[in-house]
N, C-alpha and C positions, 0 to 999 in steps of 0.2 A: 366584596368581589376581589376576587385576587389575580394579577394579570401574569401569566407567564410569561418566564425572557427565554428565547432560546438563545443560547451561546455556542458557538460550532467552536471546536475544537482547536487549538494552538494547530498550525498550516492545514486547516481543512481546507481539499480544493474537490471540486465533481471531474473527474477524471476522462468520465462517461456515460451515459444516462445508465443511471443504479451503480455505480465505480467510482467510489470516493475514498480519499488518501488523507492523514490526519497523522497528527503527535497523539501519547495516548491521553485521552480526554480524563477528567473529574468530573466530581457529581457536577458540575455547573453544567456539564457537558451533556448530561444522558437526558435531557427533555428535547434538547437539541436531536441526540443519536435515535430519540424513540419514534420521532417523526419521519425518521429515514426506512423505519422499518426494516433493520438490517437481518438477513441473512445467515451474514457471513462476515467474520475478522480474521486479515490475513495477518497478523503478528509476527514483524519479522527481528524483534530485540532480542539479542542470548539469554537476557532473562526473563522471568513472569511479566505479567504484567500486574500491575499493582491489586490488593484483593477487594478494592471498591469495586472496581472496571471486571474485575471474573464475576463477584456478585450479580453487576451487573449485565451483565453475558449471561449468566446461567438462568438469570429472572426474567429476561428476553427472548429465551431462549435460541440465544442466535451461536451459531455453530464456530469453535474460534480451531485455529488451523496456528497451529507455535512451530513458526521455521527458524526465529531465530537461531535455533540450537547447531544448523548447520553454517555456525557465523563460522569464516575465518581463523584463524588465529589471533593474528592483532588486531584490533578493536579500529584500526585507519585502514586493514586493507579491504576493498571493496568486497561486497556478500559474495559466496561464494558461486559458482556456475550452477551446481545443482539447487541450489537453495532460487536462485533466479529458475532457472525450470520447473521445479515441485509450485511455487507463486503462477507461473505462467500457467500452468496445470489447471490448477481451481480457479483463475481468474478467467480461462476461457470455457470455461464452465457454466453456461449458463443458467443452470438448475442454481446455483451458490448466490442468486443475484437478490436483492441488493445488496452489495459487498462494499468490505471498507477496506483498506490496507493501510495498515502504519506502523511504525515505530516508537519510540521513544518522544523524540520530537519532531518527526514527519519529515524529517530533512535528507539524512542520507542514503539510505536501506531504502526507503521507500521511495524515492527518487531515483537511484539502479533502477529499480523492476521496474517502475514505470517509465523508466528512458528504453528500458529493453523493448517494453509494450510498445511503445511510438513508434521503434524502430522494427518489430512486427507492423504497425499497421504503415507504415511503411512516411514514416515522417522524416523530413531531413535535419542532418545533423543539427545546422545550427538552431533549428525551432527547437529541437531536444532537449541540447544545452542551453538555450534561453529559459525551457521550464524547470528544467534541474535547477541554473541557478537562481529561478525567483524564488521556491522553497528554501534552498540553501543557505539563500542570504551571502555574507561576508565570508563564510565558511565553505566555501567551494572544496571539493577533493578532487584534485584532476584523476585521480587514478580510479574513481569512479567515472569520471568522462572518459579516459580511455576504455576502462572497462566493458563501458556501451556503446562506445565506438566499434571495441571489439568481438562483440557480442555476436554469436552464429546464429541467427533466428532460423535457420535450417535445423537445428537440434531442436525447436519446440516441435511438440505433437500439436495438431491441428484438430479437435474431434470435429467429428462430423457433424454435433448441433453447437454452431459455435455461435456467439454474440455478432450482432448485426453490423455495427460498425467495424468487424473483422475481414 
């Protein structure tokens, strides 16, 4: 009898019921990711993501969405505006659901979109930046806390079937 471990993924956190944020996972990872029944990966690193994890996408069949490409120029300055709106897009989507969003190591990219999201569902600053930086760790980017600070949640589209805690 062999007993399965799942292992959630380097800063897996549930976001939202079916709305989970992560680094990108390894095999240890995917009995963990199979449980979730995911959907949907929102991918927001400029490059691939490694070809265990696409394997693993493609044999899941779970739909992946690669916005990295709309990174910035430099690699510190925060994701770009449209790149946080095309994210907000398919996360209020709820056909895409159970979805995961991450990055690389789940820290910064994916901690923008989801400071943008709070400040859509209308959270205050400081609970924001308390959850940015428990992902982030030591590594804080203020110019991603400005960024969400500054963020016009008036530019997101709202569809009309949107997620409940919306």
């Amino acid at each position: 009898m062999s007993s399965q471990h799942f292992i959630p993924p380097l800063n897996y956190g549930m976001i939202e019921e079916d709305l989970y944020r992560s680094g990108q996972p390894n095999e240890l990872n995917f009995p963990f990711l199979e449980k979730l029944g995911l959907k949907t990966v929102v991918w927001l690193a400029p490059e691939e993501p490694n070809q265990r994890f696409c394997d693993f996408i493609d044999d899941q069949e779970i739909q992946l969405y690669h916005l990295g490409v709309i990174s910035a120029v430099n690699a510190w300055d925060p994701i770009t505006e449209e790149a946080v709106l095309e994210a907000l897009d398919i996360i209020l989507n709820p056909r895409n659901y159970p979805m995961m969003i991450m990055c690389n190591l789940g820290r910064h990219r994916t901690g923008t979109i989801v400071g943008c999201l709070r400040k859509l569902q209308r959270w205050n600053l400081t609970s924001i930046f308390e959850e940015y930086r428990r992902y982030a760790g030591p590594k804080v980017r203020l110019l991603n806390e400005q960024f969400i600070e500054l963020f016009d949640t008036d530019l997101v589209r709202i569809p009309e079937t949107k997620p409940s805690w919306l």
